[in-house]
N, C-alpha and C positions, 0 to 999 in steps of 0.2 A: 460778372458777365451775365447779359439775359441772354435766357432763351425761354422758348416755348411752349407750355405744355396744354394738349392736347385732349382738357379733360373732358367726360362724358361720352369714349369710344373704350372700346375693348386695349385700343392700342395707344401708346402711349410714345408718341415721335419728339425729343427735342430738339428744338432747330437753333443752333449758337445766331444769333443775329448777324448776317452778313457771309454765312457759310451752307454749305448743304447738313442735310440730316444728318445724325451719327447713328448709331445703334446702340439701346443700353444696354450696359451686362445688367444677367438675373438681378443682381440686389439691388441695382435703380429702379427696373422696372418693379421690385415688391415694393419699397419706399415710394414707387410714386403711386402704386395701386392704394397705399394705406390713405393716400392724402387725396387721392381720387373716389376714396368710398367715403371718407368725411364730408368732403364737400358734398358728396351729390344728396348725402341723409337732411345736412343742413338748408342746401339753395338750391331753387329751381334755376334751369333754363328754359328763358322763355323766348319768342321770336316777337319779334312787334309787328304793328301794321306796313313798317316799312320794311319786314324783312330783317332786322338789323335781330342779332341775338343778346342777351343780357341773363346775368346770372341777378334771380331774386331770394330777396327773404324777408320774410313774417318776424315783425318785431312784437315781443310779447310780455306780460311781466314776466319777473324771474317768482317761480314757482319753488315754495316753501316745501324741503321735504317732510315726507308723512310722519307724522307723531302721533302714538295712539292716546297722547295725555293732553291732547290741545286740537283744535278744529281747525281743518284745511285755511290756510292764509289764501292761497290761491286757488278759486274752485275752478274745476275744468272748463273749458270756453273762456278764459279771459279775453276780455279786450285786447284789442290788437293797439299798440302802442303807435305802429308808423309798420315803413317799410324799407330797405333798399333796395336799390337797383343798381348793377352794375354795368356796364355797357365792354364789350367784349372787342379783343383785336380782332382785326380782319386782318386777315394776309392777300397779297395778291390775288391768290390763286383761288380765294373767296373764304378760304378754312377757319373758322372762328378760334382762337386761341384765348388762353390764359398767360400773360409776359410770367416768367417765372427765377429766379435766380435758385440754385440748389449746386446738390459736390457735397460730398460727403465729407463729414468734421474728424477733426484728425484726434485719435482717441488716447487720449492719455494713460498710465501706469493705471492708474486707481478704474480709472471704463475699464480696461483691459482683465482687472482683479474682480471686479463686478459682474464680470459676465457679458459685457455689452461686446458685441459682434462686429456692430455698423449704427450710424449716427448722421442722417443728414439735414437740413434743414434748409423747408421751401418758402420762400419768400415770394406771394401771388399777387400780380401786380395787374388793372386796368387803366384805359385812358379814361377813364369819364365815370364819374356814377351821379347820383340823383338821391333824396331819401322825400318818403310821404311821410306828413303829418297830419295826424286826424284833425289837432284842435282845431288847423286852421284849412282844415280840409283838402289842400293840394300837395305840387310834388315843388321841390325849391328845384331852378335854375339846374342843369346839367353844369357839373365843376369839371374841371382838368386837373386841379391838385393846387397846392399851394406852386409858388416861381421854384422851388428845388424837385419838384414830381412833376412839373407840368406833362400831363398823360402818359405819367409813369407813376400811378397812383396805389401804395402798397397798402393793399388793405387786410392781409394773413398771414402770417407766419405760422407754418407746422415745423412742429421739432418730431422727427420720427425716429425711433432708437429701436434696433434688432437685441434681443438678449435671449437666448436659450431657443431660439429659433421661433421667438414670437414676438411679432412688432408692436409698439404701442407710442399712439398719435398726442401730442399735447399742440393748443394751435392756439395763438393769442390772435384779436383783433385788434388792429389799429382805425378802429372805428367806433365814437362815442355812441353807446346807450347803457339804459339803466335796466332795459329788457334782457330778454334769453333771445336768438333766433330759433326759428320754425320755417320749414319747408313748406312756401305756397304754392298752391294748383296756378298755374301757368292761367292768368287773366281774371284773379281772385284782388289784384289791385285795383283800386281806381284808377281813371284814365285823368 
């Protein structure tokens, strides 16, 4: 099922497609504050000249960790590899959203022996994104997805797991680079 969320407000409303609000119990709303503080560390949102909103990010190399027996691979300031851009739902009512599919996973013997509490898993989905390349200086065509996403285009999966009353986010992209993302200043892309 999609629905909604709501990210970058204090408040976090999911709206099942085709139904009104629900209200989440506490442990939604912590599992969506976990995945609501990832994303906003990693991608801006920015507003464009036409108003429309889009979540960005700074692609960058992936950054060698520190070794006191060998000289930085990556020194601070790397080049910027590219960028994306994702283009955000509008709802009627003007509210910008994230489509999201989430529900908590159903935890087996061994979770349960573990310690694990609660387990859900958001799947963040746009209609449109964009990516800029330096080499050849611009941004490619805005895409809709392949014919199985058309402007249902999944670009993150967060696994968020509660164990001893402390949550911890693991979030894979479905989106090719050979960089890290980085959180850019809202009009630090080219145009």
């Amino acid at each position: 099922m999609i629905k909604f969320l709501a990210l970058f407000t204090a408040a976090l409303p999911l709206l099942p497609a085709g139904a009104a609000a629900r209200e989440l119990d506490p442990v939604e709303r912590e599992a969506l504050a976990e995945v609501d503080a990832l994303q906003n560390r990693t991608w801006a949102q920015c507003i464009d000249a036409q108003g429309a909103k889009h979540l960005m990010a700074r692609v960058v190399p992936r950054r060698a960790p520190d070794n006191n027996f060998a000289p930085a691979l990556t020194p601070s300031g790397a080049p910027v590899v590219g960028y994306y851009d994702f283009l955000l739902y509008k709802k009627d009512n003007g509210q910008y959203n994230i489509g999201l599919d989430e529900g908590p996973q159903q935890l087996t013997a061994a979770d349960q022996q573990n310690g694990i509490e609660a387990r859900y898993v958001v799947k963040l989905y746009v209609p449109a994104y964009r990516v800029y390349d330096p080499r050849t200086g611009g941004w490619s065509p805005w895409n809709s997805g392949s014919s199985w996403e058309k402007e249902k285009i999944n670009f993150a999966n967060y696994t968020v797991t509660k164990r001893g009353g402390v949550w911890t986010t693991d979030v894979s992209y479905n989106i090719m680079t050979d960089g890290q993302f980085e959180r850019p200043k809202c009009g630090e892309a080219p145009q």
